[in-house]
C-alpha positions as CSV (number, residue, x, y, z in Angstrom):
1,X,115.7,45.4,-17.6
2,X,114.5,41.6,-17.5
3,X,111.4,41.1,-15.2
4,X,112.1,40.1,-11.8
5,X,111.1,36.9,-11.4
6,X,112.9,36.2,-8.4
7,X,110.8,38.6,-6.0
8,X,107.1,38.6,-6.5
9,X,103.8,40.4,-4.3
10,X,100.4,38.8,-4.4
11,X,97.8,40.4,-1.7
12,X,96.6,36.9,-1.0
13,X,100.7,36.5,0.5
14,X,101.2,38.5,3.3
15,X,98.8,40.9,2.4
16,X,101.1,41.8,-0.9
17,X,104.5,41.9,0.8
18,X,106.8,41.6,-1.5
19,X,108.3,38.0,-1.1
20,X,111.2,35.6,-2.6
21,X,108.7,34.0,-5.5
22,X,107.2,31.0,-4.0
23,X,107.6,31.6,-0.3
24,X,106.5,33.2,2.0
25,X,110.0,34.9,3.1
26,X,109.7,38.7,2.9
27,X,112.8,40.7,0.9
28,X,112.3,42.7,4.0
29,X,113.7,39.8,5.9
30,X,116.9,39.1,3.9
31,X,117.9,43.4,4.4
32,X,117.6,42.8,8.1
33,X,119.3,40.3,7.8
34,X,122.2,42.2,5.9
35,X,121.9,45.0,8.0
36,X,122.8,43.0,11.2
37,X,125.6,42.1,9.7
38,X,124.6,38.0,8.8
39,X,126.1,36.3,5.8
40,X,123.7,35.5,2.9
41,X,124.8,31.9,3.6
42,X,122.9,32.3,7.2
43,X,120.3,33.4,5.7
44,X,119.8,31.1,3.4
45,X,120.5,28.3,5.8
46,X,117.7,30.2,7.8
47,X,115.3,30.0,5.1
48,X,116.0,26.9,3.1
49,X,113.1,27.5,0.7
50,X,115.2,30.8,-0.9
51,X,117.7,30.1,-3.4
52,X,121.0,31.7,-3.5
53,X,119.9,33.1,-7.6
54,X,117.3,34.9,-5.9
55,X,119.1,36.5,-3.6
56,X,121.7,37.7,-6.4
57,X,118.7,38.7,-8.8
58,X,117.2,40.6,-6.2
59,X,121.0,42.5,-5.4
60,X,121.7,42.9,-8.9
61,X,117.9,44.3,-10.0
62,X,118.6,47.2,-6.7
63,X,122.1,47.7,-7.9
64,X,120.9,48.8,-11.1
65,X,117.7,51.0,-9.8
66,X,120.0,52.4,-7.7
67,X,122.8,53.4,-10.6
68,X,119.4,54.1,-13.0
69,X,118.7,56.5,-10.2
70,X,122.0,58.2,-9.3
């Protein structure tokens, strides 16, 4: 597995939340996001300072912990 350079946690951001690497946009944000049913093109109209690769780098790195996993 390639390191994930598109999410990153630093305790001096958000107290070590993980984050889209360099903002300040919580991963956290982007599930809810999901969850209520929003596109990942509101999001990322939302949050202009995440880019769309980091978004699939993040869903493909979960896709395969989950598969690792199951």
């Amino acid at each position: 597995m390639k390191p994930n350079v598109a999410i990153s946690s630093d305790p001096a951001i958000l107290s070590g939340t993980p984050v889209f690497s360099g903002t300040r946009v919580p991963v956290k944000t982007l599930i809810d996001s999901l969850e209520a049913g929003d596109s990942i093109d509101l999001f990322l109209s939302d949050f202009p300072s995440v880019k769309r690769s980091q978004i699939v780098a993040f869903l493909e790195m979960t896709k395969e912990t989950l598969l690792a996993t199951a």
